[in-house]
Structure formats: C-alpha cells, structure tokens
N, C-alpha and C positions, 0 to 999 in steps of 0.2 A: 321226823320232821322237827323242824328247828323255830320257834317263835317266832315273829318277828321283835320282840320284848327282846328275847336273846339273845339276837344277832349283835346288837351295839355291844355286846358285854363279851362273845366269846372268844375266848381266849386260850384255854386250854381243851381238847377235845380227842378222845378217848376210844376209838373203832373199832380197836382190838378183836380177833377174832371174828368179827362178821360179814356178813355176805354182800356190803359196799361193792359194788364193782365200778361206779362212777363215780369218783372225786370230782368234779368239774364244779357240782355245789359250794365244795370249801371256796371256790373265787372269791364268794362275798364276802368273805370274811380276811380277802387277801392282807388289808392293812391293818387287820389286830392280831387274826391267829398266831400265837407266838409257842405253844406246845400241842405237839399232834403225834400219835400214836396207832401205829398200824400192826401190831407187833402178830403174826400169824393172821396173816389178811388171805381171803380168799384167791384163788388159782384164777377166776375172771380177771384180775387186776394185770392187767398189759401195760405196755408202755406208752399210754394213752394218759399216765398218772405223773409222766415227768413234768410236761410245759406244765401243770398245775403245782408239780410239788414246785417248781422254779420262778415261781409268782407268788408264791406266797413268800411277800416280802420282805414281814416279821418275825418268820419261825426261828426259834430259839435253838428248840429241842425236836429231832426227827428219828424215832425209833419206827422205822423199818425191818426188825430181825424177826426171826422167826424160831420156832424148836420143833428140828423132827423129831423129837420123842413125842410128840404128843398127835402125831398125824393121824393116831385113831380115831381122833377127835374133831380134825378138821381137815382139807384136802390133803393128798400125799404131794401134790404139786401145789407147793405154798406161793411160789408167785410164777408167773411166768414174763415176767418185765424183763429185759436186760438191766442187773445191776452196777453194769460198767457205763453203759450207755446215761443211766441217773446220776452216777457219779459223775462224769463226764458235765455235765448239762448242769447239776450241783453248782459246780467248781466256775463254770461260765457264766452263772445268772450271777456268782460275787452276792450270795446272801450275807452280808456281812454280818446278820447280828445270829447268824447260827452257829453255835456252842457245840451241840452236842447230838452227834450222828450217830445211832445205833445199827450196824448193817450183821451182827453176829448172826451166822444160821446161814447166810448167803454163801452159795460155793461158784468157785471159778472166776475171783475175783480178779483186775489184773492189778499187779502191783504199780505200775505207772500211773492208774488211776486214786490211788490213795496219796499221791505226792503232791 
C-alpha cells in the first residue's frame, strides 16, 4: 500500500520479484512514474499489464527481463504475457520519453518487433 503522501512524489518504483499480479494501481501515478521495475515478476502477470504499461506516459526506464537461473526461487513460468504483443502496443502508444527497455530473459521474440 502506497500513501497517499507518496503518491505526488513517486517516481521510481521497484516490484521486482513479487507476487503483483494487478498493475492497474500504477494508473495513478500514470503522469509522474518515470522508472518501474518488474524484473522476475510473477507467472499471474498476463497481458492485462499492456494498456497499463502504454499509459504510463512518463516512463523513462521499463525493465521487464527476467533470469531462469533463478527459477528456484520464483515461478518456472516467469510471465505468461505475449512479449511481442507489448512490444507491439509499446511502439503504438509513441512513449516518447522512454529510454531504456529491458526485455532480456524473454524468448521467442519477433524480430520485426524490435524495429
């Protein structure tokens, strides 16, 4: 749970690893959150996480990757999203002020989508 103190302020926001399964929260924060981190996000996380990641429409930095070396630790199915379909959707919402896409860990990418 997130303040309401905090809200006006956040900006950077840290998930990593945990059992999030609804982003729909970050909304409020669509016009400041500018770094957000999901890096080995739970197997709940469907592509229910796109029109939210495609609204958020200050994000700088979006590490999405993940490392199966560590799956002992957390699901063996690290997302079950279509990572072409985010890309895709990425690419159309024109977040201009996004930098810096992390998607390493993701397999079966297409390459037309990285263009």
């Amino acid at each position: 749970i997130i303040t309401q103190d905090l809200q006006q302020w956040l900006e950077y926001l840290d998930i990593s690893g945990t059992k999030v399964s609804d982003l729909s929260p970050l909304l409020r924060w669509k016009d400041k959150l500018k770094f957000l981190y999901l890096f080995n996000m739970r197997s709940s996380l469907n592509d229910d996480i796109v029109p939210v990641l495609c609204n958020l429409t200050k994000l700088r930095h979006l590490d999405i990757s993940c490392d199966i070396s560590t799956r002992l630790f957390v699901d063996v199915n690290l997302s079950v999203f279509d990572i072409n379909f985010l890309l895709d959707e990425l690419s159309a919402a024109m977040l201009d002020d996004l930098k810096y896409l992390d998607i390493s860990g993701k397999n079966q990418i297409k390459q037309e989508c990285l263009m």
